[in-house]
Backbone bond lengths (Angstrom), bond angles and torsions (degrees), N, CA, C in turn:
res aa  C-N    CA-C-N  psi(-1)  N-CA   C-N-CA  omega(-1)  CA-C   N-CA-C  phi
1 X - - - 1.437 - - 1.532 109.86 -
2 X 1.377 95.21 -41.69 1.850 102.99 -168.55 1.781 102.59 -98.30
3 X 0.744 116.64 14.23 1.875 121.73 -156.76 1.415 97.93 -74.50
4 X 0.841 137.60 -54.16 1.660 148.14 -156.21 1.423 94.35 -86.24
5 X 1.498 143.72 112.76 1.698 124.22 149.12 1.165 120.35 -75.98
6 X 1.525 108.06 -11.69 1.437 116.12 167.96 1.326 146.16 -31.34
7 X 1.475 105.52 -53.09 1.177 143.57 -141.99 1.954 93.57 -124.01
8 X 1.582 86.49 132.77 1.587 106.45 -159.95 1.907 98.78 -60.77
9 X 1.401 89.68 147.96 1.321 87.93 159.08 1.624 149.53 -32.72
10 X 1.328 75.67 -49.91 1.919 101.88 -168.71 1.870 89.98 -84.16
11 X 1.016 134.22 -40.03 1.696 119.18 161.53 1.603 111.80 -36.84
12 X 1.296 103.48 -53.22 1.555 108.93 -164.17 1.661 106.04 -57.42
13 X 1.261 89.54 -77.46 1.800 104.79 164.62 1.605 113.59 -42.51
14 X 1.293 136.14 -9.34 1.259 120.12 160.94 1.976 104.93 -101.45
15 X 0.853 102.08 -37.02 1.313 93.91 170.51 1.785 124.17 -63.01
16 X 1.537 111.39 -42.23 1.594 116.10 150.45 1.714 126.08 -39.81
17 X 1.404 113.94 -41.02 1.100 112.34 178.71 1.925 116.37 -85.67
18 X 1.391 95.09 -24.22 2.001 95.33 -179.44 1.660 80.87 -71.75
19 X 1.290 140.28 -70.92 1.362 127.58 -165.16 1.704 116.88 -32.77
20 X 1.324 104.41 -49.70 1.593 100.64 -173.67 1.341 94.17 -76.51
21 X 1.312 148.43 -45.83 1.684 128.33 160.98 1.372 106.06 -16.83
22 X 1.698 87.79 -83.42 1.490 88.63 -160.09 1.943 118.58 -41.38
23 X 1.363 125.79 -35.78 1.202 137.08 -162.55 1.988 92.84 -85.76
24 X 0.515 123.02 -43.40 1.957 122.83 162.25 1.867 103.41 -48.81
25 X 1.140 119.47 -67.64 1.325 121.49 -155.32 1.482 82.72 -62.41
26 X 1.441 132.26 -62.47 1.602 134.07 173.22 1.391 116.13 -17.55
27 X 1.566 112.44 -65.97 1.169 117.20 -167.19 1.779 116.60 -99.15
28 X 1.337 144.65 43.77 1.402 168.74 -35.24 1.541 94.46 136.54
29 X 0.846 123.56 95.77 1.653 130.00 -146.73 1.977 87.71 -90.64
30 X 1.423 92.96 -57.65 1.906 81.69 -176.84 1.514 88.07 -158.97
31 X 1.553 94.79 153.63 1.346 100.26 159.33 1.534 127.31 -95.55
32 X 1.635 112.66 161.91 1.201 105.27 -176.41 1.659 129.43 -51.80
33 X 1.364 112.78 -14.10 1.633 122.79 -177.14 1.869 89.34 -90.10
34 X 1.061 132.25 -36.41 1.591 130.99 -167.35 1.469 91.91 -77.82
35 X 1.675 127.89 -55.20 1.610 106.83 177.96 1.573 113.85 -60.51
36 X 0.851 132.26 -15.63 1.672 120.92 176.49 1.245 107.17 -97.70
37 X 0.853 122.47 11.66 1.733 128.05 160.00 1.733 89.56 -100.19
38 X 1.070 125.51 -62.92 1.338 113.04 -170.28 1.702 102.91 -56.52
39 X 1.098 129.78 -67.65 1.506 116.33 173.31 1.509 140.28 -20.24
40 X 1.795 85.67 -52.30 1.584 88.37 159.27 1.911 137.29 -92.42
41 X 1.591 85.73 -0.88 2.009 66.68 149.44 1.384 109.42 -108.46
42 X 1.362 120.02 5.73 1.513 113.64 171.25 1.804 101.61 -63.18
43 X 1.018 124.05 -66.29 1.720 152.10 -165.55 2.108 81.76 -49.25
44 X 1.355 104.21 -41.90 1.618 96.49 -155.15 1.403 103.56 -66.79
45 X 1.592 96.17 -45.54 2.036 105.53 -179.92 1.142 113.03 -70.38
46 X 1.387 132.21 -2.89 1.385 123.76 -176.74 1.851 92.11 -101.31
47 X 1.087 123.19 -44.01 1.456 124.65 171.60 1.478 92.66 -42.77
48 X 1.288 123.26 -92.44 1.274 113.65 -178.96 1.291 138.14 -28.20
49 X 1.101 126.00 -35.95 1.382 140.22 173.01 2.089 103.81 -69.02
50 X 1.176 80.43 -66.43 1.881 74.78 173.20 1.800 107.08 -41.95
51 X 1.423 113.05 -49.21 1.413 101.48 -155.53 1.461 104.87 -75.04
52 X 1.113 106.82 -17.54 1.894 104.56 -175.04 1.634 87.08 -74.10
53 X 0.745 130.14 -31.85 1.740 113.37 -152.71 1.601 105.19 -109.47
54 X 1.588 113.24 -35.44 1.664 88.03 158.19 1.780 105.11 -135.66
55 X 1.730 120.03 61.40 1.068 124.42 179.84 1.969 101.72 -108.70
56 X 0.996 109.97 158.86 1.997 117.78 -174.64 1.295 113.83 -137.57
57 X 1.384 101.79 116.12 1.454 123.43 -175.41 1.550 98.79 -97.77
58 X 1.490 109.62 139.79 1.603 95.90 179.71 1.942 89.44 -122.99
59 X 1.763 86.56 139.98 1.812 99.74 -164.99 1.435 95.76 -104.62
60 X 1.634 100.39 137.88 1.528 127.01 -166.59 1.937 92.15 -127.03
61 X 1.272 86.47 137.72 1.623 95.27 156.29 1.506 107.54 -142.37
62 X 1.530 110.84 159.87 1.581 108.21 -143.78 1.514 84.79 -143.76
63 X 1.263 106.20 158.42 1.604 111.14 -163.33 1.836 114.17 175.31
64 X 1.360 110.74 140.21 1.070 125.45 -171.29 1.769 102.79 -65.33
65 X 1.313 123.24 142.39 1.111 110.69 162.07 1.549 110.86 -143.78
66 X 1.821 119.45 165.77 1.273 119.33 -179.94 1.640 89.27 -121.77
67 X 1.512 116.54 134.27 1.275 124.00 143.77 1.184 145.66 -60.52
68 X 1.496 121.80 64.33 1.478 114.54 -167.65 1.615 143.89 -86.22
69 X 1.809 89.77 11.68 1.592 100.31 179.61 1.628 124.07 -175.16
70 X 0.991 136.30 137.53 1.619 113.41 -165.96 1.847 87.63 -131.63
71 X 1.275 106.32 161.58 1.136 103.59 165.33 1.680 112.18 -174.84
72 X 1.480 136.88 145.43 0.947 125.48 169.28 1.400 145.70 -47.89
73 X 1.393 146.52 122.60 1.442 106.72 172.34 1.383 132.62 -75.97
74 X 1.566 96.97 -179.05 1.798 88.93 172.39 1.117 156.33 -47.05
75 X 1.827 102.73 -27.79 1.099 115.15 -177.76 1.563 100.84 -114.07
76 X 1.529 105.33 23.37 1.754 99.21 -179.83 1.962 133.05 37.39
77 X 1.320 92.14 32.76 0.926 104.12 159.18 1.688 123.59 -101.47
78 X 1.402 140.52 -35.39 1.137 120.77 150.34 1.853 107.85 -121.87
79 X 1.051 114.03 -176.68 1.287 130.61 157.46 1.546 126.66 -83.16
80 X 1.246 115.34 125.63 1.628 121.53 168.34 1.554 116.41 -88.56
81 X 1.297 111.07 124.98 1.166 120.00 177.80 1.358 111.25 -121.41
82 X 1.980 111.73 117.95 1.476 108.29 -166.38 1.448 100.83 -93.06
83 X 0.632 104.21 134.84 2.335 111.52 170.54 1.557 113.02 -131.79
84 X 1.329 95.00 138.43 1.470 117.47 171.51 1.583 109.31 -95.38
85 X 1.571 107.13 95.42 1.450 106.90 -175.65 1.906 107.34 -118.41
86 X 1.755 91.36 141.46 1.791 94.41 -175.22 1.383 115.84 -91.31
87 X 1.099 130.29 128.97 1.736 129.63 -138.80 1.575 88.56 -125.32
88 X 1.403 110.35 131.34 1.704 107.77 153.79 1.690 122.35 -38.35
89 X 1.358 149.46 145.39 1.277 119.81 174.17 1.318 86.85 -87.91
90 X 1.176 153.27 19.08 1.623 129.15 173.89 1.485 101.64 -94.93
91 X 1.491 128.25 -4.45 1.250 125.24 -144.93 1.969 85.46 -143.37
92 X 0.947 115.46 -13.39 1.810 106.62 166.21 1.209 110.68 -86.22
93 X 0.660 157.37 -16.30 1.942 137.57 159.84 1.218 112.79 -69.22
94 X 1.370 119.15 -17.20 1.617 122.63 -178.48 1.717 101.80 -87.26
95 X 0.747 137.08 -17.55 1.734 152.42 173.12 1.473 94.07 -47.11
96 X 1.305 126.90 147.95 1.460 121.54 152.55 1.875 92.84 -176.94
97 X 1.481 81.72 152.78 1.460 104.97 171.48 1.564 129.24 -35.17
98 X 1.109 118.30 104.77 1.792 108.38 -178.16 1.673 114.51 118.63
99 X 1.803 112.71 -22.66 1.153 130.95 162.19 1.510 123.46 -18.42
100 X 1.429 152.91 82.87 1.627 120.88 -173.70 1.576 109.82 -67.78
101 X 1.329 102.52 151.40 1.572 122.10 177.23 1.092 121.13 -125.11
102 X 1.324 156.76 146.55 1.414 165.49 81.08 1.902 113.24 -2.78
103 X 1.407 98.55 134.54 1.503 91.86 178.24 1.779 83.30 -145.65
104 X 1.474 88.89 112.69 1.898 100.66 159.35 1.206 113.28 -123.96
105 X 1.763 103.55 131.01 1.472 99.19 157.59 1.035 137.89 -63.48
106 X 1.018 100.86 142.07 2.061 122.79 169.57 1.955 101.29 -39.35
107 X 1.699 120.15 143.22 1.117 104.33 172.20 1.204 115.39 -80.69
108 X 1.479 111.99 154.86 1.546 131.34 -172.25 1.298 115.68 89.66
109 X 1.380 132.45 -1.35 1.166 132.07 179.39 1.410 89.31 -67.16
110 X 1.224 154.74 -58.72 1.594 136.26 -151.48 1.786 99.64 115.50
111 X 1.654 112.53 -26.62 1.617 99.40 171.21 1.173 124.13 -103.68
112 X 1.432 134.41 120.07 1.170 115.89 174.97 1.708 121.21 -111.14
113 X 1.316 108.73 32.69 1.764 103.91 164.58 1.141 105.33 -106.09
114 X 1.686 101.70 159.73 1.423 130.65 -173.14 1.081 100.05 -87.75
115 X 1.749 141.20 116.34 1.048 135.73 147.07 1.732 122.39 -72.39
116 X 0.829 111.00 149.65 1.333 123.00 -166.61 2.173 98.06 -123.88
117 X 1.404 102.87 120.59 1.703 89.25 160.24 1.750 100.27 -167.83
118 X 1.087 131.02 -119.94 1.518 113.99 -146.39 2.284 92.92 -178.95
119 X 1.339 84.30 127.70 1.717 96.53 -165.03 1.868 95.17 -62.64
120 X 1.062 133.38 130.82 1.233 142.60 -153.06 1.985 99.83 -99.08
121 X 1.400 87.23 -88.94 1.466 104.36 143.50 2.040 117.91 -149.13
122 X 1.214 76.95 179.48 1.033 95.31 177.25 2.016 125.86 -93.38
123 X 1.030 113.18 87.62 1.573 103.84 -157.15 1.800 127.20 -84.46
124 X 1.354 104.74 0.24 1.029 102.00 141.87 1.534 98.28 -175.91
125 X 1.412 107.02 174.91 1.707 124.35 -170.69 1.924 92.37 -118.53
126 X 1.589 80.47 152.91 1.157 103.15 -179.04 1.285 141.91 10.20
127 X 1.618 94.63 56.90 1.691 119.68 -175.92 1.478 120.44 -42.12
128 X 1.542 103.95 -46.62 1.503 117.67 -171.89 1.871 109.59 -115.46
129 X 1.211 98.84 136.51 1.861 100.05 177.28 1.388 116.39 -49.46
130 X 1.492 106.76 154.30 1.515 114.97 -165.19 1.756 91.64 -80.06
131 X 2.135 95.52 123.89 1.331 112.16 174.87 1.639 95.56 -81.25
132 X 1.571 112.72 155.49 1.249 125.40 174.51 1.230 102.96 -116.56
133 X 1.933 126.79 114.02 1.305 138.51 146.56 1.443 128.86 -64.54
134 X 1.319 129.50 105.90 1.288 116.00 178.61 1.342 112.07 -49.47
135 X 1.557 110.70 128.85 1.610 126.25 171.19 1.365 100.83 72.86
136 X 1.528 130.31 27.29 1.410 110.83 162.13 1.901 88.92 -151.65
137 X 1.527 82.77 170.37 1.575 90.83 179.63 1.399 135.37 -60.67
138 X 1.265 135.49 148.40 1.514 105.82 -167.14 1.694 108.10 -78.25
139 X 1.319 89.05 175.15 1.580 91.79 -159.33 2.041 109.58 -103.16
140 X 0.915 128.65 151.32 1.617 105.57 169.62 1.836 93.69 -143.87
141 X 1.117 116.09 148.03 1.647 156.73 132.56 1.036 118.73 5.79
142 X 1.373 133.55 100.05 1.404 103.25 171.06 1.886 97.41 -140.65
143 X 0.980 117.66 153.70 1.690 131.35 167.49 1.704 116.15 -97.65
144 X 1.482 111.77 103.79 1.380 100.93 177.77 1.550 107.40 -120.01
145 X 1.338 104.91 178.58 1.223 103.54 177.82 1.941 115.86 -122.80
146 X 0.982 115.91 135.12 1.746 105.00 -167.10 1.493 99.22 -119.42
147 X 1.287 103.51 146.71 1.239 99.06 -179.73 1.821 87.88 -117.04
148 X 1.914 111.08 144.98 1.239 112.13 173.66 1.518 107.31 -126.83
149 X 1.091 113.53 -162.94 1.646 117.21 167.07 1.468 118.37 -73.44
150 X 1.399 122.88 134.03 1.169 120.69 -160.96 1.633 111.33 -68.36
151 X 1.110 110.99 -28.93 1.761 127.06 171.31 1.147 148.51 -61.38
152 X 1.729 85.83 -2.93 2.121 125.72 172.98 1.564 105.23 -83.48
153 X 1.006 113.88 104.95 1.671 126.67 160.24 1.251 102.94 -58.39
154 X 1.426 108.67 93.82 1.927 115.12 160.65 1.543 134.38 -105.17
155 X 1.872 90.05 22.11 1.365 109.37 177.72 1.402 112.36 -64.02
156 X 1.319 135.92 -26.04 1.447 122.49 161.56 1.501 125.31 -124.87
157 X 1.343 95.68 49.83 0.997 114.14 162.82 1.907 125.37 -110.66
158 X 1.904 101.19 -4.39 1.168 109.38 -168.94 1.709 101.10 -63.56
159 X 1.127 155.38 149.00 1.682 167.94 139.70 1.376 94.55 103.84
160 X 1.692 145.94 0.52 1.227 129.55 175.93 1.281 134.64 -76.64
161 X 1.213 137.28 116.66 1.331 138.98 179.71 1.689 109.13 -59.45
162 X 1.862 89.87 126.20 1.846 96.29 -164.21 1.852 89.21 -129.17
163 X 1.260 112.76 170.63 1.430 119.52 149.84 1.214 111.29 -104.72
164 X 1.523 101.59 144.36 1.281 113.22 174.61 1.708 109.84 -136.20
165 X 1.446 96.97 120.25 1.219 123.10 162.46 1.321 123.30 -85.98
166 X 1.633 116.58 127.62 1.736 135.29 -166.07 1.358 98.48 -119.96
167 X 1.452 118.33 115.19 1.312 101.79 164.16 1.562 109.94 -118.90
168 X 1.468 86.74 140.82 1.619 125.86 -178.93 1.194 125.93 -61.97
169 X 1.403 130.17 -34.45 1.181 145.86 154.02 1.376 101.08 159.11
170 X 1.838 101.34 -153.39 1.266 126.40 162.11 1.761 115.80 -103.85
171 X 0.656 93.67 144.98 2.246 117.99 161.42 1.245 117.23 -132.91
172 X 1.288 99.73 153.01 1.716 105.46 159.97 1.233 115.95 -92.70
173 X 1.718 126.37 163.05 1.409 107.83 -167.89 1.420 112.13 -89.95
174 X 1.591 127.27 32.67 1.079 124.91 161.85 1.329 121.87 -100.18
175 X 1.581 94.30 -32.05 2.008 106.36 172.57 1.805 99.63 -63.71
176 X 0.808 129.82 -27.48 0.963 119.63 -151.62 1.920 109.25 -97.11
177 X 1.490 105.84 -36.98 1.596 124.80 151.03 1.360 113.13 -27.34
178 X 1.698 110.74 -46.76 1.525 133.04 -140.48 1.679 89.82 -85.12
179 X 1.750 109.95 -49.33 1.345 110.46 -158.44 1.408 97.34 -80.83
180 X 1.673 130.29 -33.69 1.068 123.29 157.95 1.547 143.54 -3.25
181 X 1.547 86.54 -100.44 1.629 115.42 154.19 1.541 114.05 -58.74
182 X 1.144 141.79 0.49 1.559 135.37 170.76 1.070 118.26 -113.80
């Protein structure tokens, strides 16, 4: 800075001051467009964070099914509908009595409403040996019984291949991390 005695003052002192420019613009922590980028992934991880801890995923398992019998109950209050449905085995022990389900037909069957009814029981487990799908889990058998609204015409629905959706409940997406990883 001081090296030259040569050289006028006011050189020195203008050259002292472009340095501290230059050393400001250097050290310029963020600009106003870089903090609102920082704000908004601050705002994003805290969204996230709320939703893992009180956000609700509702768990579906989905599955081929055959209709093999309908029938009234005793006290004619709903209808039983027996089905032969093929269950992931990672996902049949989680099945249980009282479950609600969805039952849609497959397209081209000729039906297209969603029945809606409630896993009755379950009448037997793993009737048939565990089939092996390439690249998916093997599959096993099961016979349940559904009970629906008595006011559902399931007259042609007896031998049709339907899906049936079981749902499992609700979690939050941290319980669910938990059962994951554990």
């Amino acid at each position: 800075m001081f090296n030259n005695p040569l050289e006028s003052f006011h050189n020195t002192v203008a050259e002292a001051k472009a340095e501290r420019e230059q050393l400001d613009r250097l050290l310029t922590v963020s600009s106003p467009r870089e903090l609102l980028l920082l704000v908004l992934v601050l705002v994003l991880l805290a969204t996230l964070i709320v939703w893992l801890v009180f956000g609700v995923l509702d768990r579906n398992i989905s599955a081929n099914a055959t209709v093999l019998e309908h029938s009234i109950t005793a006290d004619s209050s709903n209808q039983a509908v027996r089905m032969e449905a093929r269950l992931s085995t990672e996902f049949g022990p989680t099945v249980k009595a009282g479950m609600s389900v969805l039952i849609k037909p497959l397209k081209g069957q000729g039906n297209t409403a969603t029945i809606q009814g409630n896993i009755r029981s379950i009448l037997s487990l793993d009737i048939a040996e565990e089939v092996s799908v390439a690249g998916r889990a093997p599959l096993t058998t099961k016979l349940l019984q559904i009970t629906v609204d008595p006011d559902v015409d399931l007259s042609s629905y007896s031998g049709s291949e339907c899906r049936l959706i079981i749902q499992l409940g609700r979690l939050s997406p941290l319980e669910l991390i938990g059962k994951t990883l554990l």
